[in-house]
N, C-alpha and C positions, 0 to 999 in steps of 0.2 A: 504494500500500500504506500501510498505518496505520502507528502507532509499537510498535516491539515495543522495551517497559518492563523492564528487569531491576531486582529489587528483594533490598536484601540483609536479613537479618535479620527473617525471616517468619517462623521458630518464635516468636516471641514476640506477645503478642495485637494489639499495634499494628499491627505489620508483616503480618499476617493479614486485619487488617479494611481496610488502606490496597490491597493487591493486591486481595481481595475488592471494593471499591469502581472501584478504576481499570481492573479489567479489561470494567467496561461502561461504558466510555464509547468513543464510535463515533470518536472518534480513531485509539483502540488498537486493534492486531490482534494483538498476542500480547503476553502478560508472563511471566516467568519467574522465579520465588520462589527466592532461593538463601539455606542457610543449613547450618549444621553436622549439628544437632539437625533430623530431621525433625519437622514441625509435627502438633500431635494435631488442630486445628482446621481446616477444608478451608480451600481457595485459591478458591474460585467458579470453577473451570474452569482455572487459571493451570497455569502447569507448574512440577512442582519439580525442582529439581537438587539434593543434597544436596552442598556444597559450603564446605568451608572457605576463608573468605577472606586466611585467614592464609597460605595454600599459593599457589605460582605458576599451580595448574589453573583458575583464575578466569579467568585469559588465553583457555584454549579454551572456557569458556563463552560468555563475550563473540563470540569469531569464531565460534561455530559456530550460534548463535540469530541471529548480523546486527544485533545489539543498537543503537541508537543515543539510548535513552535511558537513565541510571542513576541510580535512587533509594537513596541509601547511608542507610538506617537503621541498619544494626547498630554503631553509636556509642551506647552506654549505661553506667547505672553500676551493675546488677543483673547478676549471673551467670545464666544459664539451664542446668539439670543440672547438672553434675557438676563443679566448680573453685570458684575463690575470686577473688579482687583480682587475683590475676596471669594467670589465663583473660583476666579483664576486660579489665583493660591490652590486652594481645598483640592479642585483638579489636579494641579501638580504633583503638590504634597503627599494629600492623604488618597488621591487616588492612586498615588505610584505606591504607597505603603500597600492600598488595601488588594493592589495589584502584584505585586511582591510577596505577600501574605498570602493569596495565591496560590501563586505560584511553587511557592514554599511546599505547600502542604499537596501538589500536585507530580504522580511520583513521574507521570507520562510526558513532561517538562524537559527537552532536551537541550534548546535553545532560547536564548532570551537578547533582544535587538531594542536598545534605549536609543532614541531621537534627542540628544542633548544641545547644548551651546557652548561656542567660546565665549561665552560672555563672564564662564566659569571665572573665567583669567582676571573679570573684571578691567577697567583702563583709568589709569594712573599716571602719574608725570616721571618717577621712577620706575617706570617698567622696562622691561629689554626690551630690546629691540624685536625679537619677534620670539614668542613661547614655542614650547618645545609640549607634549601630551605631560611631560613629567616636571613641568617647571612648578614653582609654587604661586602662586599671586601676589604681589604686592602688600595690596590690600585687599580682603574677600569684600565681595559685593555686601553691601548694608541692605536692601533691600531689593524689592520689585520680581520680575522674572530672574534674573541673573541670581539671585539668592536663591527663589524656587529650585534655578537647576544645580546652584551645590547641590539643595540637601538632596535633592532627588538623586545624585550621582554618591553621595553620601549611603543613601537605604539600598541602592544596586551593588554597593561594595559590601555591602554586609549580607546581601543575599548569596554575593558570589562568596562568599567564606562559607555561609552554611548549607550552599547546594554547590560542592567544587564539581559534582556531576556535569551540574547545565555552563552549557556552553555563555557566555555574555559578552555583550560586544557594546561600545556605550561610541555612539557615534558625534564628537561635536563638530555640529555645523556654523560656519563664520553665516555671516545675514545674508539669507535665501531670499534672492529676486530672481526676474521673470516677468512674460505677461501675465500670471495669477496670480502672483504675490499678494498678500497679505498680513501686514505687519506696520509695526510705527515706526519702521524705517521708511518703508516702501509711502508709506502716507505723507511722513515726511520731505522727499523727494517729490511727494505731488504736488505738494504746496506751493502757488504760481510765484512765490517770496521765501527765500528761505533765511532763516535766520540763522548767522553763526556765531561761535566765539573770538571775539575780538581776538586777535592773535595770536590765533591756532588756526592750521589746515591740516588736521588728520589721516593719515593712511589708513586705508580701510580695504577689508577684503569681503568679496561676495560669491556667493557659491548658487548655481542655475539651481532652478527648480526641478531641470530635468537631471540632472545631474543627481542631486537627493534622492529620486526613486531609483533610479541605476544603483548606487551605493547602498542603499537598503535593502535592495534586491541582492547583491550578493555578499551583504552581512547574514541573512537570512538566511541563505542555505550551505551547505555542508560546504567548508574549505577545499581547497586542492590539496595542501597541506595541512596535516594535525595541529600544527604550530600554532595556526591561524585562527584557532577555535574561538579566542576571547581576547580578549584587548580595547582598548579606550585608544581613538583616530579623531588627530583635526582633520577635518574634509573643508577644503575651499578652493577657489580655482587659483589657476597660476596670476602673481602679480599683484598691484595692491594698486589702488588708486587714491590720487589725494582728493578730499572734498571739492577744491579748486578748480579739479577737474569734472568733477562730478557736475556742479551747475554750470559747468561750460557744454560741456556733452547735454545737457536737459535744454539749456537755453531759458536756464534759468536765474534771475539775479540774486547776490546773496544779500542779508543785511547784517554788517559785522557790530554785533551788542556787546558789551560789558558783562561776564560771566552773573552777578546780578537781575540786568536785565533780561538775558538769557532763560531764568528758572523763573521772572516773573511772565514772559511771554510761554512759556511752556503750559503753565498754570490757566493761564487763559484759554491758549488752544485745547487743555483738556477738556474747561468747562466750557467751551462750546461744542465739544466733540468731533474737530478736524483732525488734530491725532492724539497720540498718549505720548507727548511730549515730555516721557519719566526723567529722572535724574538720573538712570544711568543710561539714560540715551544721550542726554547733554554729555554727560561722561567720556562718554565711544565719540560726540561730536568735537570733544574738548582735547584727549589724549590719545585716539583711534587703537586700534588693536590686531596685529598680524600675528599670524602661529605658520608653524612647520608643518608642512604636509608631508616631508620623509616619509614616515610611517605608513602614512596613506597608500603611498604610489608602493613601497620595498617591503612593507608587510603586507597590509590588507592586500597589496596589488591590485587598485583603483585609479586609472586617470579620468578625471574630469574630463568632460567634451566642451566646456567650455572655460576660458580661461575669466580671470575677474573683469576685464574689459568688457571680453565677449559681452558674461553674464550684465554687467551694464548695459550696454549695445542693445540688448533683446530687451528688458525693461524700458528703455527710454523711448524707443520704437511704439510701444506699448501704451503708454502716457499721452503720446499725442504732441506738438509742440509747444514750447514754452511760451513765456511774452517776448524774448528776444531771441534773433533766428541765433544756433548756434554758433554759424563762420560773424557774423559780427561780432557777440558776445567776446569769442576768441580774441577777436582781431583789437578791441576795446582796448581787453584787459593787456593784450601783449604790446599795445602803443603805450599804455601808466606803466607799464613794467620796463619797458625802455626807455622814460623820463630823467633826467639826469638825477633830479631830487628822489625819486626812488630808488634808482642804483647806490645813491651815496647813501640811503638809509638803510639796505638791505647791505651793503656790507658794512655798516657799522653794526647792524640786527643779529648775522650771523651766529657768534659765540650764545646767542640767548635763545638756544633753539631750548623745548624744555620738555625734556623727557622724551616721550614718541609724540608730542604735540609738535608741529612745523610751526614756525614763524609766518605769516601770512603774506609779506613782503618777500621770504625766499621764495614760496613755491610758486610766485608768480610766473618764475624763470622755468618754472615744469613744461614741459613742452607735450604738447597734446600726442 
């Protein structure tokens, strides 16, 4: 018999297209889509259960499907219907606990595939240059999603000590964009204005959407190698892009705030509901964050199809055009950038680059 896959967090468009994908591959003989929210977009055949993972009734889905592979998506930092931040949390949390609990006591459990984030790494002004799966963080994330996915990678290290049976694979993803994206970055970047921090231009890494179900797809199933059975992978695509670059590719202009101003415009955009402009997304916008894909490519043996360019490229496409055409916007910024008064102030700016946050005045010289 094949591998019958349960997948949690399928109302959501990821988790729809990743069961849609894996329920034809002749591995698999059943998969079973569990989530709270039934999904408005079909499953390719898959079966659903409509099932909270917050509740202990997870346990008899597991036994009663024979389940022995489980792909935990519903780890995110968007609400879906009806709740706020604290839906979120409990999801994360206690649904990865009651999920793990599980799993635990389910002995037909042979593989277990966590959807996590680099956000783990958090972003700081001392941070290196680029994290490695086994670096430490600087500073652990204080709150919001990025604390979510400690602990959640936190209850997966304790399940893999008391099942060394099941296989576990804890995949962090850098920020997933794409045409379907969905997230407070991807919202962010919508925004016909975008705001930054006054004298930061962050490197930032983006990993395709299609890209995430490829990679989840063969975390899921049995190694080529025994080696390969568990392990924690940054997945991102090749390359990093600075913000600077980012609203010149959008065609979009920035407005550079006062770190201040910054958390009180965030605060506004929440309560009106344009994005979740959190404080560790001003963070990621303030001190950016890149990690090592080594392990990616030389253990898991994963390349990306798309590099972080690319994966921008297909997003912005996506978006539609900005308020300024791109080859202007370009052309704008690279006339102030060769101004004599900016030259003299960007290298007197240089020595004050701070931490992995860019000077705003260097990266003007980034060349598209």
């Amino acid at each position: 018999m094949g591998k019958v896959v349960l997948v949690t967090g399928v109302a959501r468009t990821l988790g729809g297209r990743f069961v849609r994908r894996i329920i034809r591959d002749p591995e698999v003989d059943r998969v079973i889509g569990v989530d709270a929210v039934t999904p408005e977009h079909h499953l390719g055949g898959a079966d659903f259960v409509r099932a909270d993972i917050r509740q202990p009734t997870i346990a008899k889905v597991l036994a009663q499907y024979d389940v022995d592979t489980v792909v935990h998506m519903d780890v995110t930092g968007t609400p879906l219907g009806a709740g706020g931040r604290a839906v979120v949390k409990e999801t994360n949390v206690i649904g990865t606990m009651q999920l793990l609990g599980a799993c635990q006591k389910c002995p037909g459990i042979k593989r277990l595939v966590v959807k996590s984030s680099t956000s783990v790494y958090g972003s700081a002004p001392r941070d290196p240059a680029v994290f490695t799966e086994t670096t430490p963080p600087k500073s652990l994330p204080s709150g919001g999603f990025a604390k979510d996915a400690v602990e959640v990678e936190g209850y997966v290290r304790g399940f893999a000590r008391r099942r060394p049976d099941v296989a576990v694979c804890v995949l962090r993803f850098a920020n997933i964009l794409g045409p379907c994206a969905d997230s407070p970055l991807a919202d962010y970047f919508s925004l016909p204005v975008m705001p930054t921090v006054f004298g930061y231009d962050p490197r930032l890494q983006f990993v395709h959407e299609d890209d995430v179900i490829d990679v989840l797809r063969l975390a899921a199933h049995e190694p080529r190698r025994a080696t390969l059975n568990s392990g924690t992978f940054n997945i991102a695509g090749d390359g990093v892009l600075l913000l600077s670059q980012c609203s010149r590719r959008l065609g979009r202009p920035t407005v550079p705030l006062l770190l201040p101003a910054v958390t009180w415009v965030g605060s506004a955009l929440r309560t009106v509901g344009m994005t979740d402009f959190s404080p560790e997304q001003i963070r990621l916008l303030t001190h950016g964050r890149v990690v090592s894909t080594v392990q990616m490519r030389e253990t898991l043996g994963f390349t990306p199809s798309y590099t972080t360019a690319e994966t921008f490229a297909d997003f912005a496409r996506s978006r539609g055009p900005g308020l300024l055409p791109p080859e202007a916007l370009a052309a704008t910024v690279d006339r102030i950038a060769a101004s004599p008064l900016v030259t003299r102030r960007t290298a007197a700016s240089r020595p004050t680059v701070a931490g992995r946050g860019t000077h705003t005045t260097q990266s003007t010289q980034s060349a598209e």
